[in-house]
HTML snippet that shows the backbone in 3Dmol.js (N, CA, C, O; Angstrom):
<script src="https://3Dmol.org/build/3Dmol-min.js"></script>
<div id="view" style="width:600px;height:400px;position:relative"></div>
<script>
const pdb = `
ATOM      1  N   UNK A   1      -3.064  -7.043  25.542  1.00  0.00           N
ATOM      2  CA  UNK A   1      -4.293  -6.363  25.192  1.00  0.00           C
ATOM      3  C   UNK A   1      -4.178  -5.714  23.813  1.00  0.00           C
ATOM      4  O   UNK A   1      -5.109  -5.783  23.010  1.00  0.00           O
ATOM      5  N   UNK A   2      -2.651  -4.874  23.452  1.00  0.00           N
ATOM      6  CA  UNK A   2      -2.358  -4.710  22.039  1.00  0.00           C
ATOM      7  C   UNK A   2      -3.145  -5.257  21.129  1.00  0.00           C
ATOM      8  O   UNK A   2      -4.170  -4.876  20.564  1.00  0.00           O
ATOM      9  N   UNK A   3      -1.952  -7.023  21.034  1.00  0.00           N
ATOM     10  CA  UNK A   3      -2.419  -7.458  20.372  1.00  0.00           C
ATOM     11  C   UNK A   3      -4.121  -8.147  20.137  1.00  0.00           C
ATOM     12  O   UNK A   3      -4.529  -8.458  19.018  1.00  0.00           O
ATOM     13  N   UNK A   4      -4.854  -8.277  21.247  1.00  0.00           N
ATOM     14  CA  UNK A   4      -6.164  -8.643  20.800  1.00  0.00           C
ATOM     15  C   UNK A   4      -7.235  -7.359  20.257  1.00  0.00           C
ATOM     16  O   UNK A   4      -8.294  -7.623  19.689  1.00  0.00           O
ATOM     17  N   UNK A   5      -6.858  -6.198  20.480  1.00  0.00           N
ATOM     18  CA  UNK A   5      -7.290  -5.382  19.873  1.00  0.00           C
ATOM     19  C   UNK A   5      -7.270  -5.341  18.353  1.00  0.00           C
ATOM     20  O   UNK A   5      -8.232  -5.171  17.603  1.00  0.00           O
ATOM     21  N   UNK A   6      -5.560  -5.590  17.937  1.00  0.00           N
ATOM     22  CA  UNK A   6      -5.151  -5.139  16.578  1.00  0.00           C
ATOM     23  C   UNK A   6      -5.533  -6.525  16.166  1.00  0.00           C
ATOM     24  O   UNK A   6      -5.473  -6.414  14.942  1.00  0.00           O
ATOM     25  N   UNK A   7      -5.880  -7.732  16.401  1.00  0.00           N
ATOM     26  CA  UNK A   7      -6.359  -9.030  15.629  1.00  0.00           C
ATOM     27  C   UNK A   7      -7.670  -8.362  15.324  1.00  0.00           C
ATOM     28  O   UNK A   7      -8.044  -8.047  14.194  1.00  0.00           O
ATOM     29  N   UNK A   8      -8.433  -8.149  16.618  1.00  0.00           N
ATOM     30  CA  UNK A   8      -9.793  -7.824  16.348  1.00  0.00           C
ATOM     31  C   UNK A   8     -10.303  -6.745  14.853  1.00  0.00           C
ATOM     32  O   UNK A   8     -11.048  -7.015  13.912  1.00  0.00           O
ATOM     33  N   UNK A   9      -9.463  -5.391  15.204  1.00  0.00           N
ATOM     34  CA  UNK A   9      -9.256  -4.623  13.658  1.00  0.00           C
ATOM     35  C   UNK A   9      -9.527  -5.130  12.497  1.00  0.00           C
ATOM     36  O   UNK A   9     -10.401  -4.884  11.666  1.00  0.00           O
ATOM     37  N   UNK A  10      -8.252  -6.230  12.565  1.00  0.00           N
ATOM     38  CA  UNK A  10      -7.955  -6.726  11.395  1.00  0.00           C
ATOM     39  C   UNK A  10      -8.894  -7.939  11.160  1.00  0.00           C
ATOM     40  O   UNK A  10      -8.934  -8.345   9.998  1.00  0.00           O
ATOM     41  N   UNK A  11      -9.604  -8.536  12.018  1.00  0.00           N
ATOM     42  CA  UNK A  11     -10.904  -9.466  11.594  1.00  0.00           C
ATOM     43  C   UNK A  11     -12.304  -8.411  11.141  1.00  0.00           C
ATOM     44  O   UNK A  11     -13.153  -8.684  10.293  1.00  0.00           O
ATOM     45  N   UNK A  12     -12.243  -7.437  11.800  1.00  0.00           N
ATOM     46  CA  UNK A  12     -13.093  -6.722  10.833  1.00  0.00           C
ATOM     47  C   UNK A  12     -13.356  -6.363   9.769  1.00  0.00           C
ATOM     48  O   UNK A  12     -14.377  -6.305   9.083  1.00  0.00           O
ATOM     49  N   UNK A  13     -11.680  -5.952   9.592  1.00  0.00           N
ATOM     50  CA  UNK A  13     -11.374  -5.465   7.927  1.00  0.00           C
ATOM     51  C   UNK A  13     -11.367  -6.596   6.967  1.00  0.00           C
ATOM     52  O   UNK A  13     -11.386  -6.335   5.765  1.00  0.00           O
ATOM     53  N   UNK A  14     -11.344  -7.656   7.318  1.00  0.00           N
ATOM     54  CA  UNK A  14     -11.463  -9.249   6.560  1.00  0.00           C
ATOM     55  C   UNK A  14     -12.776  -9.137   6.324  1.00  0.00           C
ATOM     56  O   UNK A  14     -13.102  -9.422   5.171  1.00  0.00           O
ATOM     57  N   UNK A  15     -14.032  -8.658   7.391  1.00  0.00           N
ATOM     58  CA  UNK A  15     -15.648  -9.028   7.305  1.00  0.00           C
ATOM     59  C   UNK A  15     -15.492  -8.056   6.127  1.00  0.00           C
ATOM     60  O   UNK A  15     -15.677  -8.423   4.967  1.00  0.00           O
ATOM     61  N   UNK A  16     -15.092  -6.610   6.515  1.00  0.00           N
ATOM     62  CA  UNK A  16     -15.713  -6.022   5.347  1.00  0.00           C
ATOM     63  C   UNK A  16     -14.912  -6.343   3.798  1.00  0.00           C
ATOM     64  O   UNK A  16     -15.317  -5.894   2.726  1.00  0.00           O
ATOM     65  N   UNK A  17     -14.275  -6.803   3.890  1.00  0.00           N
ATOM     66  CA  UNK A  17     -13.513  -7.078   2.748  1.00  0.00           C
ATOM     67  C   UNK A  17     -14.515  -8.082   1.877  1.00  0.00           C
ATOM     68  O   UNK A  17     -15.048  -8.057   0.768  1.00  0.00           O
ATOM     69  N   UNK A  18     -14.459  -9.054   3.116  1.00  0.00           N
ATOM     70  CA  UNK A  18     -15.632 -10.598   2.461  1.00  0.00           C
ATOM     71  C   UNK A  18     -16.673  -9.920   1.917  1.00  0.00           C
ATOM     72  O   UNK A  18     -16.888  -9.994   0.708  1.00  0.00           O
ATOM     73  N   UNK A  19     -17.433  -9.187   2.732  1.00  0.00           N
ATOM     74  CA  UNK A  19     -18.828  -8.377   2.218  1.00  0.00           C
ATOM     75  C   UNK A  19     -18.701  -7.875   1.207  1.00  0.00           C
ATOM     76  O   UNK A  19     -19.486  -8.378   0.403  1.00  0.00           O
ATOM     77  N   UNK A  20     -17.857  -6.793   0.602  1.00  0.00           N
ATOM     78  CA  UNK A  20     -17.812  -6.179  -0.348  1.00  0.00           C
ATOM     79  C   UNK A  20     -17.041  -7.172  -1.575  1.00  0.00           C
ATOM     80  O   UNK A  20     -16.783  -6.451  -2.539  1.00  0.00           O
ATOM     81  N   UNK A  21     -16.794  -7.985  -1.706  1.00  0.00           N
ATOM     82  CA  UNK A  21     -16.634  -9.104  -2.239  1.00  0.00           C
ATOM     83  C   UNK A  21     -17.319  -9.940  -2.944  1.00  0.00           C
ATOM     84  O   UNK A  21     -17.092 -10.425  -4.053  1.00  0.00           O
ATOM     85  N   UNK A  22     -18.316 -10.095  -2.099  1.00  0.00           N
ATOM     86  CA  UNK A  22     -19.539 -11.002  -2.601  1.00  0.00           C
ATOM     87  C   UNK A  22     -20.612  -9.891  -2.900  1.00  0.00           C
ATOM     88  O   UNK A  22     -21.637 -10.267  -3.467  1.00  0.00           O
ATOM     89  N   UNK A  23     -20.499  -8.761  -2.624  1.00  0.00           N
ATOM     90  CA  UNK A  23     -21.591  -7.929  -3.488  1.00  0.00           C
ATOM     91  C   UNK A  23     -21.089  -7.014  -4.980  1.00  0.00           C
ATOM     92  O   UNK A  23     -21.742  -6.178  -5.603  1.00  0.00           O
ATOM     93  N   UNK A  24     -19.889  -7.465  -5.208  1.00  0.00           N
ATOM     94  CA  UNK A  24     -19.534  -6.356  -6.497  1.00  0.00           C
ATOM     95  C   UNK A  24     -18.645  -8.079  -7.199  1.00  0.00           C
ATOM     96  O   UNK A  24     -17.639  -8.618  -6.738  1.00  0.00           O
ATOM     97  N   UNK A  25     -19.419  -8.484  -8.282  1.00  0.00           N
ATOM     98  CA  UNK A  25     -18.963  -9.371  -8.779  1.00  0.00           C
ATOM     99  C   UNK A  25     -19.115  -8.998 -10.182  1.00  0.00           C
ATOM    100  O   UNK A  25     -18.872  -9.871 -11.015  1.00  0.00           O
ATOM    101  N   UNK A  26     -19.468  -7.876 -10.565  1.00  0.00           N
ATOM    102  CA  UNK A  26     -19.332  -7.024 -12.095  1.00  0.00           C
ATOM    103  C   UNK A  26     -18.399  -7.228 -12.423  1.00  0.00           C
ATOM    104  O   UNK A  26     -17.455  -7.025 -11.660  1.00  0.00           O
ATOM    105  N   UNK A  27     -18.156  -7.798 -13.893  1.00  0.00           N
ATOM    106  CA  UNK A  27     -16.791  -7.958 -14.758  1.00  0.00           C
ATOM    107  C   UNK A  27     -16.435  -7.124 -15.082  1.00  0.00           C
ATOM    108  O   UNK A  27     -17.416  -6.427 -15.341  1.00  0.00           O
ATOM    109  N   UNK A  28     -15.230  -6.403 -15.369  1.00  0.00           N
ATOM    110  CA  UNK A  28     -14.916  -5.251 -15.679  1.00  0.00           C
ATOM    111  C   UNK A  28     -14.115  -5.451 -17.030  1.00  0.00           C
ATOM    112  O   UNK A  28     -14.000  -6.668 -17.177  1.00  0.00           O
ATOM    113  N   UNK A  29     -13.554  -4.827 -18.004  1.00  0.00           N
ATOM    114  CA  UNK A  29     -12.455  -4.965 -18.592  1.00  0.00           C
ATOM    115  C   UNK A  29     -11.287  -3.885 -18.493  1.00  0.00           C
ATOM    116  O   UNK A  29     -11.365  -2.658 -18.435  1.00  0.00           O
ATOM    117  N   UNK A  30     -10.039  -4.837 -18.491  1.00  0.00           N
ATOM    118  CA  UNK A  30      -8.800  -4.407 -17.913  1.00  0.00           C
ATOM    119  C   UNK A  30      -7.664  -4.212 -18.588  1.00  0.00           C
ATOM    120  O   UNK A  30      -6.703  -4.540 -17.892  1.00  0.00           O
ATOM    121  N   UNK A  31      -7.358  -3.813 -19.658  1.00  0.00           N
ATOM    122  CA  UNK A  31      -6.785  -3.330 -21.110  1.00  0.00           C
ATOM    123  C   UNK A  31      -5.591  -2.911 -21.040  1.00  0.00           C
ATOM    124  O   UNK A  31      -5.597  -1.691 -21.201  1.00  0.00           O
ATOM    125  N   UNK A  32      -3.860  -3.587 -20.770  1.00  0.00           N
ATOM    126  CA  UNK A  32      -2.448  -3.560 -20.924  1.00  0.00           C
ATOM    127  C   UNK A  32      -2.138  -3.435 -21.971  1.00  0.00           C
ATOM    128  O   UNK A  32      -2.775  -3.604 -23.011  1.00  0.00           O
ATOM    129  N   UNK A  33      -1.140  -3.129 -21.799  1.00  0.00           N
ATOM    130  CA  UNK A  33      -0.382  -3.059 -23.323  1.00  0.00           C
ATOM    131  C   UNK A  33      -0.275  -4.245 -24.288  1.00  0.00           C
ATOM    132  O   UNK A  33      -0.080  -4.168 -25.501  1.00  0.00           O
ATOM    133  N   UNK A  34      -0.455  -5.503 -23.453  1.00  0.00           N
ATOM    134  CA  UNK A  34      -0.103  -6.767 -24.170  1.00  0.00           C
ATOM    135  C   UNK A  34      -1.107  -7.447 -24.388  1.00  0.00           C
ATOM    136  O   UNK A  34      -1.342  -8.167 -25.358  1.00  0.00           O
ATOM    137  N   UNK A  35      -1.858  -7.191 -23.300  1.00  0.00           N
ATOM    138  CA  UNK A  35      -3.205  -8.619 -23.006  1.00  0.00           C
ATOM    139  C   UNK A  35      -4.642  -7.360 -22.646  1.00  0.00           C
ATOM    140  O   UNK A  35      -4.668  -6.131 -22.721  1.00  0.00           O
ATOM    141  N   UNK A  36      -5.853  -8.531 -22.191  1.00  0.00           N
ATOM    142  CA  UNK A  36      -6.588  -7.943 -22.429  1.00  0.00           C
ATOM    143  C   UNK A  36      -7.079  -8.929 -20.452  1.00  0.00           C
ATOM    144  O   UNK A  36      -6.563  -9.985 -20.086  1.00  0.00           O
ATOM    145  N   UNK A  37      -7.743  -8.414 -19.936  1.00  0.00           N
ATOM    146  CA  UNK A  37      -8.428  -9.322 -18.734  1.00  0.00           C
ATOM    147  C   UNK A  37      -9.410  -8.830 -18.324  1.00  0.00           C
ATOM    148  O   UNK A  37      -9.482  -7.604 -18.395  1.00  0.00           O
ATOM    149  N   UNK A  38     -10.722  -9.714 -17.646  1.00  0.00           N
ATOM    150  CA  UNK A  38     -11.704  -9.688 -17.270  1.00  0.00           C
ATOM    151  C   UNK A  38     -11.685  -9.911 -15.635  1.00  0.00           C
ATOM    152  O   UNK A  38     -12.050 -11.059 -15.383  1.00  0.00           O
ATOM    153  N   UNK A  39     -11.449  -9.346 -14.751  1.00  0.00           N
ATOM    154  CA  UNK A  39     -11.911  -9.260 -13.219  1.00  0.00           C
ATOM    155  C   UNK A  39     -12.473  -8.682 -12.791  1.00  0.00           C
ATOM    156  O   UNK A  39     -12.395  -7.478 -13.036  1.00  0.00           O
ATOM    157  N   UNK A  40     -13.120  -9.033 -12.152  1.00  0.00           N
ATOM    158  CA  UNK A  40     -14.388  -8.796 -11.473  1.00  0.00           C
ATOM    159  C   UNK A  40     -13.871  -7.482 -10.178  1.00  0.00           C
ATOM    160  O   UNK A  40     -12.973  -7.718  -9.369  1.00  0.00           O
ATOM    161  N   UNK A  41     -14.541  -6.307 -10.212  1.00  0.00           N
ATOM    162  CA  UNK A  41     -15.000  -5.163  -9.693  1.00  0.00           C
ATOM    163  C   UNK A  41     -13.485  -5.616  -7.914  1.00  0.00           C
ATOM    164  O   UNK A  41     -12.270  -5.517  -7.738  1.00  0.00           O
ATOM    165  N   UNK A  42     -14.491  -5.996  -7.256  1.00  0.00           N
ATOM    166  CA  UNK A  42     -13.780  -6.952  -6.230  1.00  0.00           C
ATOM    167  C   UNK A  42     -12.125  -6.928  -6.401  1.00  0.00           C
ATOM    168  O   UNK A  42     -11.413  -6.127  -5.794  1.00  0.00           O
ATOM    169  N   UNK A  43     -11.663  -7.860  -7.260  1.00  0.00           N
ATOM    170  CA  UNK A  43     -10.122  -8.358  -7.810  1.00  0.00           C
ATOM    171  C   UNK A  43      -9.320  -7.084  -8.304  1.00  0.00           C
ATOM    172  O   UNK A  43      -8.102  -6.955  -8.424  1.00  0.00           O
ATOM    173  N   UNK A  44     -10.309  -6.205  -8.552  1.00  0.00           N
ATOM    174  CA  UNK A  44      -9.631  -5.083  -9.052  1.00  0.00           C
ATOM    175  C   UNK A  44      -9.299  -4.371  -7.658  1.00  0.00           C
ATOM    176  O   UNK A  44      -8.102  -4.251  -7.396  1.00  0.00           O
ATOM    177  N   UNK A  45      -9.860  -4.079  -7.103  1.00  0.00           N
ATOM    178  CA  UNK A  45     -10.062  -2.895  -5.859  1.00  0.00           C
ATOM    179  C   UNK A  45      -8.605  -3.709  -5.408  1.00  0.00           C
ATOM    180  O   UNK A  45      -7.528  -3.173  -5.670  1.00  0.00           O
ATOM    181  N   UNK A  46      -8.669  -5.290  -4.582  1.00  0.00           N
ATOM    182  CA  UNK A  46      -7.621  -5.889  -4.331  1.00  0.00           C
ATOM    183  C   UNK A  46      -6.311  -5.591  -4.746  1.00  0.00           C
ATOM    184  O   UNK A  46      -5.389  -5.161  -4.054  1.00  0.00           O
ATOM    185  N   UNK A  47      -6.325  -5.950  -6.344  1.00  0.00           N
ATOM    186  CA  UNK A  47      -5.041  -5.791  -6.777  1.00  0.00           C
ATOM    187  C   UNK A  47      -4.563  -4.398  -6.429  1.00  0.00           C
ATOM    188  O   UNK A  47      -3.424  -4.448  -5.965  1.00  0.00           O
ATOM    189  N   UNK A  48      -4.900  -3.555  -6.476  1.00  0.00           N
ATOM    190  CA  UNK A  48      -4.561  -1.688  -6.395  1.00  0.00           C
ATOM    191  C   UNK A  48      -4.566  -1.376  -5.343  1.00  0.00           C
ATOM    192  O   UNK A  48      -4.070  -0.304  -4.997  1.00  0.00           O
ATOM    193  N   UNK A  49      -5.017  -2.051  -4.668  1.00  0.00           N
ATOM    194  CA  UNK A  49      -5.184  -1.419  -3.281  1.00  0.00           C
ATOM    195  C   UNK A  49      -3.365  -2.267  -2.578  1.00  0.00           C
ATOM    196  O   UNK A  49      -2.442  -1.695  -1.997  1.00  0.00           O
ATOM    197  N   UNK A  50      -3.496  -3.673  -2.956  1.00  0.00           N
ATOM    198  CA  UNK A  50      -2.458  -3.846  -2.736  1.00  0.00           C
ATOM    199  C   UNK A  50      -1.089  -3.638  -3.266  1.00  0.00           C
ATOM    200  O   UNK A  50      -0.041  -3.916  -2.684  1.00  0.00           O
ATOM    201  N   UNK A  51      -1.219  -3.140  -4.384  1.00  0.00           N
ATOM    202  CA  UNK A  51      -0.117  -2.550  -5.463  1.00  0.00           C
ATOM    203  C   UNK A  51       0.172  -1.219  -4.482  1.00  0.00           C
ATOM    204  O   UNK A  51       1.271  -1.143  -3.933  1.00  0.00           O
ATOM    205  N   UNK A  52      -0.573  -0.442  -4.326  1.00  0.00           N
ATOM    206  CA  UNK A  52      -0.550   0.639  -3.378  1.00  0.00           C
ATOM    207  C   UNK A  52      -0.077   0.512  -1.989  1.00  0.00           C
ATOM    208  O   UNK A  52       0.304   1.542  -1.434  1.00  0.00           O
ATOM    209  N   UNK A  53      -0.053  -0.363  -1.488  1.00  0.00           N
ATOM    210  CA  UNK A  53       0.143  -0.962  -0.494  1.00  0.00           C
ATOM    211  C   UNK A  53       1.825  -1.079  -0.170  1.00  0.00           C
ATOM    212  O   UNK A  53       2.486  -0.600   0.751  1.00  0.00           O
ATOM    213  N   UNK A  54       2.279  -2.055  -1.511  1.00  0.00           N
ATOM    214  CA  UNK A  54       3.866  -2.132  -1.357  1.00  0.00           C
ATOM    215  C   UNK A  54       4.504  -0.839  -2.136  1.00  0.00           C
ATOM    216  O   UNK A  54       5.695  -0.555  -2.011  1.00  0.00           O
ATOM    217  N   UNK A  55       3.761  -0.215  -2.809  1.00  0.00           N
ATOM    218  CA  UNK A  55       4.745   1.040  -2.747  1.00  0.00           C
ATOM    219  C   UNK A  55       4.793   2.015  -1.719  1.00  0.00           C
ATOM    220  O   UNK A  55       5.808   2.669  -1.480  1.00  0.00           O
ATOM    221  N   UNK A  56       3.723   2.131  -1.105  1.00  0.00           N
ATOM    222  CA  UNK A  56       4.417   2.600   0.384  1.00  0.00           C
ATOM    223  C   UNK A  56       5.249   2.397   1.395  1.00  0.00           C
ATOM    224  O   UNK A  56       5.968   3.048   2.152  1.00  0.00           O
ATOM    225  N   UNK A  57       4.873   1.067   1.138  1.00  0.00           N
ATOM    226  CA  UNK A  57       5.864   0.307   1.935  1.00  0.00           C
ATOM    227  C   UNK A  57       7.065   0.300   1.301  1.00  0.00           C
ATOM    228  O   UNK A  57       7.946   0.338   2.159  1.00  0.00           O
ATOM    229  N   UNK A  58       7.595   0.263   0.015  1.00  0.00           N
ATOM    230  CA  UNK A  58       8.458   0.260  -0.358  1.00  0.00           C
ATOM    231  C   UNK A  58       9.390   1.735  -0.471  1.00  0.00           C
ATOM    232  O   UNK A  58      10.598   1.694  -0.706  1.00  0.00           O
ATOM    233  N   UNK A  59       8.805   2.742  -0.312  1.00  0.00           N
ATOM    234  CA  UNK A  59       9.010   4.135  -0.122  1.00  0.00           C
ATOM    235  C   UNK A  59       9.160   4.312   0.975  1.00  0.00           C
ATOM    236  O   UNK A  59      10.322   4.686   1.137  1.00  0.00           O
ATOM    237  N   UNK A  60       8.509   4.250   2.114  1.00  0.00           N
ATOM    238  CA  UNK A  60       8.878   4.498   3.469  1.00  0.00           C
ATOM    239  C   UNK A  60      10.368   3.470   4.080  1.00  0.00           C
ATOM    240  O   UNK A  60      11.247   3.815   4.870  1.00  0.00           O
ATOM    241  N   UNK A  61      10.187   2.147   3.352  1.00  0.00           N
ATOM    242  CA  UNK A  61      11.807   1.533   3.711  1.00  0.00           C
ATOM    243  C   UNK A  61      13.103   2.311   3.052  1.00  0.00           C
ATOM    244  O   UNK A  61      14.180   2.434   3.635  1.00  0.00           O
ATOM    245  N   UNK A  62      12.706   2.987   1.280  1.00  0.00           N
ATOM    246  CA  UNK A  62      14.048   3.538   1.199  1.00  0.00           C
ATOM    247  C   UNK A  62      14.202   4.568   1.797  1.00  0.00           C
ATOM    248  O   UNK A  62      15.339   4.949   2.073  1.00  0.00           O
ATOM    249  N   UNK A  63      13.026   5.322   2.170  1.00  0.00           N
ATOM    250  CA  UNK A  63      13.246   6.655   2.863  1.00  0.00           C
ATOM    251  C   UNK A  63      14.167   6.825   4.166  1.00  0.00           C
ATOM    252  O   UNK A  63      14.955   7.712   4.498  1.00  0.00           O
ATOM    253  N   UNK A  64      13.731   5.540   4.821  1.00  0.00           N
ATOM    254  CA  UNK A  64      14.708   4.965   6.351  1.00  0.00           C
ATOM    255  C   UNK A  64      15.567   4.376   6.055  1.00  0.00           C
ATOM    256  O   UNK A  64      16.356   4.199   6.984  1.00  0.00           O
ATOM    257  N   UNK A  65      15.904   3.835   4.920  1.00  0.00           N
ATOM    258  CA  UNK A  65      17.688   3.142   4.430  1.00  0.00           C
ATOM    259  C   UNK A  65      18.510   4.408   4.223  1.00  0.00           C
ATOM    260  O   UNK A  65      19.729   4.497   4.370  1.00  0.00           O
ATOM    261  N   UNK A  66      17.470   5.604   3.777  1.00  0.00           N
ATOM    262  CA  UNK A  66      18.643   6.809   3.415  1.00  0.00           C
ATOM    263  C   UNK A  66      18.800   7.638   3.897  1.00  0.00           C
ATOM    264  O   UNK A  66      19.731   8.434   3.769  1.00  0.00           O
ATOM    265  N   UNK A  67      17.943   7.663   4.565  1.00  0.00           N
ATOM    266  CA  UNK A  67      17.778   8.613   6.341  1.00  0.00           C
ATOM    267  C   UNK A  67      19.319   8.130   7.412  1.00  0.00           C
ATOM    268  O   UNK A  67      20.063   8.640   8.249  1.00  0.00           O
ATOM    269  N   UNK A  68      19.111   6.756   6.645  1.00  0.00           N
ATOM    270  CA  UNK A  68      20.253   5.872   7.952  1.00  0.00           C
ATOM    271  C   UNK A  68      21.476   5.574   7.891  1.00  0.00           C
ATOM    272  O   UNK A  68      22.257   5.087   8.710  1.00  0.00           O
ATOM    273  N   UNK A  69      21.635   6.137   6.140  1.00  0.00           N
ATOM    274  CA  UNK A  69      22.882   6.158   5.704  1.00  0.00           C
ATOM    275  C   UNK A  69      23.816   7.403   5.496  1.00  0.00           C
ATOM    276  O   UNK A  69      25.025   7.536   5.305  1.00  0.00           O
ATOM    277  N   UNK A  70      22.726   8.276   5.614  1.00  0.00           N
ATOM    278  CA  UNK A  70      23.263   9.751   5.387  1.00  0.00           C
ATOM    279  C   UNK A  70      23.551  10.149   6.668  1.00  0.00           C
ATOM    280  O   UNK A  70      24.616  10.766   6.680  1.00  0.00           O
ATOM    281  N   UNK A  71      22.981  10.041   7.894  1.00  0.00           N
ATOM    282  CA  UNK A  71      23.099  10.098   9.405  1.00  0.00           C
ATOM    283  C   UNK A  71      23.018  11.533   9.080  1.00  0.00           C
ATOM    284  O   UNK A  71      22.557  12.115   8.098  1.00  0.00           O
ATOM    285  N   UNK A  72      23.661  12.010  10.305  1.00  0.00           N
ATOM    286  CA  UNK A  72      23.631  13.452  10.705  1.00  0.00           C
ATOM    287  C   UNK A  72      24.068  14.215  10.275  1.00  0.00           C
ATOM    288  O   UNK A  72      25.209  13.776  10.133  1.00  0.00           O
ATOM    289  N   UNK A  73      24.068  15.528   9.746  1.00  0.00           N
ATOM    290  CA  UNK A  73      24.892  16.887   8.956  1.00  0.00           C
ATOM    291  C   UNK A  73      25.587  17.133   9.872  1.00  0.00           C
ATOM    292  O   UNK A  73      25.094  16.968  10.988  1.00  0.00           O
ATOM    293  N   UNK A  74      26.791  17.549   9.783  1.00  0.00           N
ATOM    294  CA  UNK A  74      27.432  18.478  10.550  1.00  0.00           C
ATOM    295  C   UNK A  74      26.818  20.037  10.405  1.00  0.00           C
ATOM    296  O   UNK A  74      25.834  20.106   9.668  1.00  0.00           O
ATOM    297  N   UNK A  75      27.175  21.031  10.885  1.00  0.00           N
ATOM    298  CA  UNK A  75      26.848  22.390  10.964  1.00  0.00           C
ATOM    299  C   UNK A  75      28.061  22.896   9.406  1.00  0.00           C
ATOM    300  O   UNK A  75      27.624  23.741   8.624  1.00  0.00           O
ATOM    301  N   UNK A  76      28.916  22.529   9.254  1.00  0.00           N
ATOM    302  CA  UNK A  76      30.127  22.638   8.677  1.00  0.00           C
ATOM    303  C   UNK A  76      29.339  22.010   6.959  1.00  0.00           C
ATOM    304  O   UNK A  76      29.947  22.342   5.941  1.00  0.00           O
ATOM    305  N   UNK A  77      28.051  21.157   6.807  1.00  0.00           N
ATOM    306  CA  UNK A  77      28.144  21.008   5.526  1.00  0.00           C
ATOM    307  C   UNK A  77      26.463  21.745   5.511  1.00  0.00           C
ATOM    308  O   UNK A  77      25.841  21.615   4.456  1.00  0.00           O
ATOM    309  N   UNK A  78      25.847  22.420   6.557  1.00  0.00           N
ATOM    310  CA  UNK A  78      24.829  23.477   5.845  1.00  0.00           C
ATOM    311  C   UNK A  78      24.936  24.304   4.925  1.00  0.00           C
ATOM    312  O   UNK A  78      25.918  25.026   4.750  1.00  0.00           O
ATOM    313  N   UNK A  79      24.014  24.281   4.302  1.00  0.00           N
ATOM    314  CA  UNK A  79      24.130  25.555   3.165  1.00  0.00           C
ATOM    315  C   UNK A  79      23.465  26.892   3.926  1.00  0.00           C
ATOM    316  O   UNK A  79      22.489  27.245   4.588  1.00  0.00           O
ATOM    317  N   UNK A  80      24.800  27.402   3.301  1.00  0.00           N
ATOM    318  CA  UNK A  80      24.462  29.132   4.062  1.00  0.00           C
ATOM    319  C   UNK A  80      23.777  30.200   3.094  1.00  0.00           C
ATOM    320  O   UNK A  80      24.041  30.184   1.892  1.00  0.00           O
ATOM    321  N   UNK A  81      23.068  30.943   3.531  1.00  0.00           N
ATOM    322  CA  UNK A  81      22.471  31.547   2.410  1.00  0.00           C
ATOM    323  C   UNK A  81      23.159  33.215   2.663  1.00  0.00           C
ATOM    324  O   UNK A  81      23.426  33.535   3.822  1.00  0.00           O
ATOM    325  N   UNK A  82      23.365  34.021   1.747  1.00  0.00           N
ATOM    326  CA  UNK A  82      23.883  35.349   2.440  1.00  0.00           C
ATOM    327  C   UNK A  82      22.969  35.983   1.870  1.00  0.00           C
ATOM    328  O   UNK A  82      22.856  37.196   2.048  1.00  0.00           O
TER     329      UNK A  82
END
`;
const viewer = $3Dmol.createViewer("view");
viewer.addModel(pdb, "pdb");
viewer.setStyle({}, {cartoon: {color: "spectrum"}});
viewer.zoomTo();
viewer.render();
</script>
């Protein structure tokens, strides 16, 4: 049941994705240091949203690689305050 719920979600978020897609097709300009690009309103939201996307993801994995490497304090390496 999980999973037909969380497909279902995620076919929604595809409708609205499609929708808002085909209604923002405004060119924008997109100005790097090197180059210059034209994408459309849409392609933009995409790209950033998914740029945003793997740095969370990429932050929450080192956060649990170093969570998992540091393991547990002893009482013996707290800092004591007097």
């Amino acid at each position: 049941m999980r999973i037909v719920l969380l497909s279902f979600f995620i076919l929604i978020l595809f409708a609205i994705a499609f929708i808002f897609a085909t209604q923002n097709n405004q060119i924008v300009d997109l100005n790097y240091l090197i180059a210059v690009a034209q994408p459309t309103v849409a392609q933009m939201v995409s790209l950033f949203t998914g740029i945003g996307f793997f740095l969370g993801l990429l932050t929450a994995l080192l956060w649990k690689f170093v969570s998992a490497l540091g393991g547990k304090k002893s009482s013996s390496q707290d800092i004591k305050v007097s």
